[in-house]
C-alpha positions in Angstrom: -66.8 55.6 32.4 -68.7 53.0 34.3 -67.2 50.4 36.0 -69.2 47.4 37.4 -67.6 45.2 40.5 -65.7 46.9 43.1 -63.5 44.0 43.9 -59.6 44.1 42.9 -59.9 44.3 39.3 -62.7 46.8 39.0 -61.1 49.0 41.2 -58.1 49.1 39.2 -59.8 49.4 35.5 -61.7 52.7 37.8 -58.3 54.1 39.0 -56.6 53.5 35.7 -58.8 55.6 34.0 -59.8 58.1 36.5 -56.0 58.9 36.8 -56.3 60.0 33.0 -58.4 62.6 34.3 -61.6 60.9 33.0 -64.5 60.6 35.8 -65.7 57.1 36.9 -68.7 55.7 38.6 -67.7 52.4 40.4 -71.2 50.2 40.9 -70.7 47.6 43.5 -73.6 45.1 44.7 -72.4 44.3 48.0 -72.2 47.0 51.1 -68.5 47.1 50.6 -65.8 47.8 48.0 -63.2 44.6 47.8 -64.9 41.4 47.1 -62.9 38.4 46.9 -59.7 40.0 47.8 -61.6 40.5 51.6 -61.6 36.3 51.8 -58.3 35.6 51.0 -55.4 36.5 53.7 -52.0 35.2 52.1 -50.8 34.9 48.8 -48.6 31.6 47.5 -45.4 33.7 47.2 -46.1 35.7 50.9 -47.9 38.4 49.7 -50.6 40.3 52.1 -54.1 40.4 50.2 -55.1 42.8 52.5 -52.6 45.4 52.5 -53.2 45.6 48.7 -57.0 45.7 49.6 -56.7 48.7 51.9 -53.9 50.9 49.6 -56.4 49.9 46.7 -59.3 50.7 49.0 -57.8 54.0 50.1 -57.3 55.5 46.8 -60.3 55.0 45.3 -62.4 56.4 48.3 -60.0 59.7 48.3 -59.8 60.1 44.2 -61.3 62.9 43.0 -62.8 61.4 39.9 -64.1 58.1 41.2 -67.8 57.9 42.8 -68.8 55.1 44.5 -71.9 53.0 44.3 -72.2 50.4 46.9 -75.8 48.3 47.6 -76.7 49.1 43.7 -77.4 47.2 40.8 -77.5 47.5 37.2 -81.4 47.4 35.6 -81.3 49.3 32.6 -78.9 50.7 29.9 -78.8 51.4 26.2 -76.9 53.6 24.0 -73.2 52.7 22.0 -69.4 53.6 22.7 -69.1 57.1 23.6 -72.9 57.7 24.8 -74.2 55.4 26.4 -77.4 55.7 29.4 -77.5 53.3 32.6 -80.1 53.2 34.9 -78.9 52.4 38.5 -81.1 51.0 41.3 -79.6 51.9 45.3 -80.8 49.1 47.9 -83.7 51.7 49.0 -85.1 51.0 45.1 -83.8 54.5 44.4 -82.8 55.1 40.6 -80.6 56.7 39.0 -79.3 57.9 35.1 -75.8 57.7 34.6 -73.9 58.8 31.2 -70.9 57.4 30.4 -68.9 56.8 27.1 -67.6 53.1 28.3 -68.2 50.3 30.4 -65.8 47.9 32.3 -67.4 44.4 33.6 -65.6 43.4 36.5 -68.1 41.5 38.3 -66.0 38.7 39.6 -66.9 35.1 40.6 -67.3 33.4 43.7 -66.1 29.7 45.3 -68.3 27.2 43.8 -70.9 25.2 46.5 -70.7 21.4 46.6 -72.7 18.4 48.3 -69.9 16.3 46.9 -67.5 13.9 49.2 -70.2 14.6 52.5 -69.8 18.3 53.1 -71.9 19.7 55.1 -72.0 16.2 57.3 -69.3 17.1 59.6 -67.8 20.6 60.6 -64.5 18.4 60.0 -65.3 18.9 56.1 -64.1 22.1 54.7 -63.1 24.1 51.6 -59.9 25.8 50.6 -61.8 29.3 51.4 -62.9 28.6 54.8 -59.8 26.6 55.8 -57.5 30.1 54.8 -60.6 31.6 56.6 -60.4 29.3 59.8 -56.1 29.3 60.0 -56.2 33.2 59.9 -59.4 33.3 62.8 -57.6 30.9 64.8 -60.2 28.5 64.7 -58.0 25.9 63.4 -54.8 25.4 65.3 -52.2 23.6 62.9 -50.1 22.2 66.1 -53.2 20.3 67.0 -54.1 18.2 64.0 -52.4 15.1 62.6 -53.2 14.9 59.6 -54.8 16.8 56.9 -56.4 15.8 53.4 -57.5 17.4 50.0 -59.3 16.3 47.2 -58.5 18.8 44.5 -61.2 19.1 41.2 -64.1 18.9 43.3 -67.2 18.5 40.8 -65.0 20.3 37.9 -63.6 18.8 35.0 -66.8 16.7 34.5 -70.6 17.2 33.2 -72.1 19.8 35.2 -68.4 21.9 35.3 -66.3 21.1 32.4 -63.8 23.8 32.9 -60.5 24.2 35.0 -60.4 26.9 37.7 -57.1 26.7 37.1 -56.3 28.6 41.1 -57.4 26.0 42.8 -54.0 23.7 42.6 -52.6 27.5 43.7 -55.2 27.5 47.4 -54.0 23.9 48.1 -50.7 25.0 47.4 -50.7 27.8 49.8 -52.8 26.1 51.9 -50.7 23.0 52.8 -46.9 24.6 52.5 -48.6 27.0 55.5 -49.9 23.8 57.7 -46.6 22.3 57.1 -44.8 25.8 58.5 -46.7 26.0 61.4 -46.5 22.1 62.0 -43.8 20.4 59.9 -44.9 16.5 61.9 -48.3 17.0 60.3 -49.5 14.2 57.3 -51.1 16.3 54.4 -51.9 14.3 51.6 -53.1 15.9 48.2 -55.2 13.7 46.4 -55.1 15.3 42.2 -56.1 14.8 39.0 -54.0 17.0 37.6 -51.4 19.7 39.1 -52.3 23.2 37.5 -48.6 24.8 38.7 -48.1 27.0 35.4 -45.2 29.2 34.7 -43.2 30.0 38.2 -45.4 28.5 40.5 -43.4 24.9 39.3 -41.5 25.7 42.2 -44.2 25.7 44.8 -45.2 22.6 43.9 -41.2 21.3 44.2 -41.2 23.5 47.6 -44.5 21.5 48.6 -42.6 18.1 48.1 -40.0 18.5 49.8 -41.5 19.6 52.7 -43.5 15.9 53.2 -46.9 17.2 51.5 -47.7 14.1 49.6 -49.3 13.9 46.0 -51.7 11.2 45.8 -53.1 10.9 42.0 -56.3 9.7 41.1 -58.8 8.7 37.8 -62.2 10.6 37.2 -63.9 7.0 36.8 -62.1 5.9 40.6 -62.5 9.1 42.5 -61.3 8.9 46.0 -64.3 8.0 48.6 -65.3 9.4 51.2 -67.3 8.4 54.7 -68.4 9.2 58.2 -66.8 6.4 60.6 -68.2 7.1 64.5 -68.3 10.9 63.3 -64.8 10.7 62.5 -63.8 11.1 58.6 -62.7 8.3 56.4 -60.9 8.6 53.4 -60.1 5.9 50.6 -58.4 5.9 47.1 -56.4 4.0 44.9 -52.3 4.8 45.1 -51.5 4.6 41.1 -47.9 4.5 41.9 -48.6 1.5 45.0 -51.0 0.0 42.7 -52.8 -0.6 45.8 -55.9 0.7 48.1 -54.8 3.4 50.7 -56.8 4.6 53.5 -56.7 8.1 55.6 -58.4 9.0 58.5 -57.6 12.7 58.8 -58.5 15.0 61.6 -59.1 17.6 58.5 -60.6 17.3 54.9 -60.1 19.8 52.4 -62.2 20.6 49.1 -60.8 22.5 46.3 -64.5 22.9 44.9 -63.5 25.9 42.2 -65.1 29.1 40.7 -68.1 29.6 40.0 -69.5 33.0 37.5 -71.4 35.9 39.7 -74.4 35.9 37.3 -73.1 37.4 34.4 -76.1 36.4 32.4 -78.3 39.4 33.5 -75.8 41.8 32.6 -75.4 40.0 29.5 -78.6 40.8 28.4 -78.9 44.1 29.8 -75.7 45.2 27.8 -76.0 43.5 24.8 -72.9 41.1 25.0 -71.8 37.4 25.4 -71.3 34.6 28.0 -69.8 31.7 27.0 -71.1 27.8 27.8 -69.7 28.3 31.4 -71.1 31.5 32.3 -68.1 33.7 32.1 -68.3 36.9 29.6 -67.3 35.9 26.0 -64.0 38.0 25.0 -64.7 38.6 20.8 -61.3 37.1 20.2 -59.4 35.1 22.8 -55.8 35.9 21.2 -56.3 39.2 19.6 -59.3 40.6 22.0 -59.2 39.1 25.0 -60.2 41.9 27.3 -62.9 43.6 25.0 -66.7 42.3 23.2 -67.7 42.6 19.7 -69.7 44.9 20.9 -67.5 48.2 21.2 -66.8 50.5 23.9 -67.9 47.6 26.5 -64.8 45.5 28.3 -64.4 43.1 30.7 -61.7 42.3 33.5 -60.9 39.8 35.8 -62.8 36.6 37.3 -65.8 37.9 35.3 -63.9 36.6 32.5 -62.6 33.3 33.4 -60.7 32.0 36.5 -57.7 33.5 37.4 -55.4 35.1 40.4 -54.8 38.5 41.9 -52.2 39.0 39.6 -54.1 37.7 36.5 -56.9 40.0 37.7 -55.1 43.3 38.0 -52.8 43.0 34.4 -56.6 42.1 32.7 -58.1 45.4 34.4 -55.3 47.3 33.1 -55.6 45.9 29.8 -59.4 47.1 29.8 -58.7 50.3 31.1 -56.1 51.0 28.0 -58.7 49.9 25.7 -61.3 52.1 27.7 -59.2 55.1 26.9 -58.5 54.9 23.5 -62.3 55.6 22.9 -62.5 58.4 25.7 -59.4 60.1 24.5 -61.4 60.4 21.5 -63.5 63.6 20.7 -65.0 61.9 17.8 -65.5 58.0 17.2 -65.9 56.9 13.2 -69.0 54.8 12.4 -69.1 52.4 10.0 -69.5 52.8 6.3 -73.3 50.3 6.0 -75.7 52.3 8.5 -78.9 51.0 9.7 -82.4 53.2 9.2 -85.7 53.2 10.2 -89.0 54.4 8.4 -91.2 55.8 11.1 -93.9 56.3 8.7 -94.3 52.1 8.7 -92.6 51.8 12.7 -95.2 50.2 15.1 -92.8 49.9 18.0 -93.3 46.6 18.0 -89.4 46.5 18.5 -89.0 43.4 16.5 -86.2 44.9 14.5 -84.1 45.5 18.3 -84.4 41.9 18.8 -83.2 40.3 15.9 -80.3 42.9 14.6 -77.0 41.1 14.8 -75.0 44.2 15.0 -77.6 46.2 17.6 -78.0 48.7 15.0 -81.1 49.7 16.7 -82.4 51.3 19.9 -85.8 52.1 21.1 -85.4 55.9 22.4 -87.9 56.0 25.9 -87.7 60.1 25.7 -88.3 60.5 21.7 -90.7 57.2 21.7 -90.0 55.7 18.8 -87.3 53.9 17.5 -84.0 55.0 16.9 -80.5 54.1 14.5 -77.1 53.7 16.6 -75.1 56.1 15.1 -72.1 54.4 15.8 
């Protein structure tokens, strides 16, 4: 199998299957295994992000069936479900050929960049990532500050970013209820359009209340507004519940600015699948499919598919591994019954016929040089 994204949920898809007693080859951009997982340093309910990332981390390095691919990227591959061929390319421009009967995209996402609310005008102006960052560096001192605000929904939910990110109510969350541990006097004021505490995490948002964080709601058409004031921030908004103007003046600003896709549009291409209008991979049916493409023998896992926790992550990996290994459990895979075919006699490799083929019936076969049916 061939796993792309070494972060939480591609190392779990890898493990998954390699624990079957299939071999795995785990592709990962960056110089390290772990991706997001290595940003985050608490979870809402307590959890520790990073001993999950280095029991993870250990048992991939020591299995047997896993190799790892770190500093590579994807820049060829063609075949169907049970052969397919991928070209790899190492940092060094090294290649290499890799066969494999399935693939798992796991390639993540990443916090979204903003010039929104004048970030980047004061070092006072951060986002939910380097504020966990900062707090767990001990660059931030909670006991020193006064008072803290957030502006959740930065430039999402609105042309440009229609979509929720649905974890970023879940950072603020996390974020404030910690502030108001280490400093239960400090003013943090939540400014929302919407709360996005599904399921369970209800009561993190009641736990949040009653601890002083304040909920501040506020309209897309009257977002709050933000200036610099003799380098200090200032902070105004309309209280819907006052029916009046407020004004903050905190010592810290917080942007929840959401996810953003890792550039799933290459691999799109490359493997013959879907993204959908927001960049994330297309599942071929969100109720019945939701892990696997029209396209078979190819799956997809985690933020690579939408926006979603550590927990989300891992139970979609595991999903796609299960999937994975109903074809490679398989010594034989049935075709369909209408099969494609190609008259070399007339073929001019013009591979016209590759392009337009809804089904990707065809392939154009580098080491036989001519064009070639999918059998599957």
């Amino acid at each position: 199998a061939l796993v792309l994204g070494g972060g939480i949920a591609g190392m779990t898809a890898a493990l998954a299957i390699a624990d079957h007693g299939y071999d795995v080859d785990l592709v990962e951009q960056e110089h390290e295994l772990g991706g997001n997982l290595r940003l985050l340093h608490r979870t809402l309910e307590g959890g520790s992000p990073e001993d999950l990332l280095q029991k993870t981390l250990q048992r991939v390095q020591k299995h047997p069936s896993i190799r790892v691919h770190c500093n590579t990227r994807i820049i060829h591959s063609q075949g169907e479900v049970g052969h397919f061929l991928t070209t790899l390319q190492q940092e060094d421009g090294a290649g290499e050929a890799v066969e494999h009967g399935v693939v798992i995209l796991a390639t993540g996402g990443r916090e979204a960049g903003t010039s929104s609310y004048a970030y980047g005008q004061s070092e006072a102006i951060v986002t939910q990532h380097e504020l966990e960052e900062y707090l767990h560096q001990g660059a931030i001192d909670p006991a020193a500050l006064q008072s803290v605000a957030m502006i959740q929904c930065v430039d999402s939910r609105e042309s440009g970013r229609r979509y929720c990110s649905r974890i970023c109510c879940t950072s603020a969350l996390k974020n404030a209820l910690f502030l108001k541990e280490r400093n239960p006097e400090l003013e943090v004021v939540i400014f929302y359009r919407d709360i996005m505490a599904y399921g369970f995490l209800e009561a993190h948002y009641t736990q949040a209340r009653r601890a002083g964080v304040i909920f501040v709601q506020y309209d897309l058409m009257e977002k709050p507004r933000v200036s610099m004031e003799n380098g200090r921030v200032s902070l105004a908004a309309r209280d819907p519940v006052l029916d009046r103007e407020i004004a903050v003046q905190p010592d810290l600003l917080v942007l929840s600015t959401g996810i953003v896709p890792s550039g799933q549009g290459k691999l799109a291409e490359i493997f013959g699948v879907e993204v959908d209008e927001d960049g994330f991979f297309q599942e071929a049916e969100s109720k019945w499919r939701p892990v696997d493409f029209i396209k078979d023998g190819i799956f997809m896992c985690g933020i690579a598919h939408s926006p979603r926790s550590i927990v989300e992550s891992i139970a979609s990996a595991e999903a796609a591994a299960q999937l994975a290994l109903t074809f490679l459990s398989k010594e034989r895979v049935a075709g369909g019954s209408i099969v494609a075919e190609v008259r070399h006699s007339l073929c001019s490799l013009c591979e016209r016929c590759i392009a337009v083929c809804p089904y990707g019936a065809r392939r154009f076969d580098e080491d036989e040089d001519k064009i070639v049916v999918n059998e599957l």
